[in-house]
C-alpha positions as CSV (number, residue, x, y, z in Angstrom):
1,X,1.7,-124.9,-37.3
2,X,0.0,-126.3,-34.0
3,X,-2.9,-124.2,-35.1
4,X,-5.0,-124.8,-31.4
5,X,-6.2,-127.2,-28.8
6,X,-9.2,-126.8,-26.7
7,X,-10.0,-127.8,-23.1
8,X,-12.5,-127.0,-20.4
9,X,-11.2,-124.4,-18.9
10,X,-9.4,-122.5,-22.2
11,X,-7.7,-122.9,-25.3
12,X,-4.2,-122.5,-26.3
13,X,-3.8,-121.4,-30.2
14,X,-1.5,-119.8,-32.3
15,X,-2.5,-116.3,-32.9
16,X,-1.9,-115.4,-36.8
17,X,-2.2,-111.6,-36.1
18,X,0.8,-111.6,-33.0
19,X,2.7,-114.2,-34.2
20,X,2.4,-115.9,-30.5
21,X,0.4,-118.8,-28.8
22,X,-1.8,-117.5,-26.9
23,X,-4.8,-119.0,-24.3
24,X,-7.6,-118.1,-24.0
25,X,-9.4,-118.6,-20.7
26,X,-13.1,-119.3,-20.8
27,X,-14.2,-117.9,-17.7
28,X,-12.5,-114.5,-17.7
29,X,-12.6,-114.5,-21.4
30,X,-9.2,-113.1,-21.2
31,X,-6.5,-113.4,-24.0
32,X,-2.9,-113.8,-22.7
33,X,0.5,-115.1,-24.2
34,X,1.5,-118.8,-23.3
35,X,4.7,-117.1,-21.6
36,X,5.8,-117.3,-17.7
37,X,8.6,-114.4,-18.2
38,X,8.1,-111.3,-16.0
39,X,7.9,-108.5,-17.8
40,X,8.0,-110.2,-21.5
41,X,7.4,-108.1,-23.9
42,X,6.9,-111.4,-26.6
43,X,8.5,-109.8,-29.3
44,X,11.1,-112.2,-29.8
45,X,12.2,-116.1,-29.5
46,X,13.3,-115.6,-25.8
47,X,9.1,-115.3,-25.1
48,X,8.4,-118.9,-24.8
49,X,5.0,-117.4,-26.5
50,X,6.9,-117.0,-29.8
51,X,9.2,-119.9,-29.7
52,X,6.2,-121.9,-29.7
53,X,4.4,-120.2,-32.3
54,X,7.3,-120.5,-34.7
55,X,9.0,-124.1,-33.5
56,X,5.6,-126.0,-32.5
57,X,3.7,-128.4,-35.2
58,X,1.2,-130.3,-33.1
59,X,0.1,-128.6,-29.2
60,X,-1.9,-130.9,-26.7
61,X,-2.6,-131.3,-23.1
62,X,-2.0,-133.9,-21.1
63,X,-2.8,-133.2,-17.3
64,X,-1.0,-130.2,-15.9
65,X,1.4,-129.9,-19.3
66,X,1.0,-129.0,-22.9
67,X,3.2,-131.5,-25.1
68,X,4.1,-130.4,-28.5
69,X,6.2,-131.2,-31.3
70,X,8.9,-129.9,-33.1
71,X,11.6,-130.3,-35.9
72,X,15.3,-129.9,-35.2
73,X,17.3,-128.3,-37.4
74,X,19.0,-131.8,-38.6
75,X,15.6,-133.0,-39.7
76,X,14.9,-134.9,-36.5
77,X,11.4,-135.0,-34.8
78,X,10.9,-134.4,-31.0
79,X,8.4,-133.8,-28.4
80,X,8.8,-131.6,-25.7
81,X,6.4,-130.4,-22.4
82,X,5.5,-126.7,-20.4
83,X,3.9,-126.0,-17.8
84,X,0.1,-124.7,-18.2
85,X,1.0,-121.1,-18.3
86,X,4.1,-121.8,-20.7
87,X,7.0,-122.4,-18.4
88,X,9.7,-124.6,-20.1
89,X,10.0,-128.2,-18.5
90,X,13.5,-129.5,-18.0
């Protein structure tokens, strides 16, 4: 669980009630899934939003990216990067 990670401008979290990660933005105070797909509806794994929420152990920013971590399913440890409003990199 990558639980959250706060910045100046927002904070990303995983929400336990929608089962997505979600940012919040500090000055709108607007909620919104961490997903880049037109017309998502974030129900399933194809919503970057939910991927994250069930693949992602540790979140953080770094610049213009949020890095997390994940476990594959041979046991192996990586890291992987998105864009800021949850577009896959790569």
């Amino acid at each position: 669980m990558a639980g959250r990670c706060f910045t100046q401008e927002g904070m990303v979290y995983q929400n336990p009630w929608t089962s997505k990660m979600e940012y919040f933005d500090y000055g709108t105070e607007s909620y919104r899934p961490l997903c880049s797909n037109v017309n998502c509806l974030h129900n399933d794994e194809e919503c970057f939003a939910v991927y994250l929420d069930q693949n992602a152990t540790v979140l953080g920013r770094i610049g213009n990216n949020w890095y997390y971590h994940m476990w594959l399913e041979n046991g192996t440890g990586i890291f992987c990067s998105c864009d800021l409003d949850g577009k896959r990199s790569g």
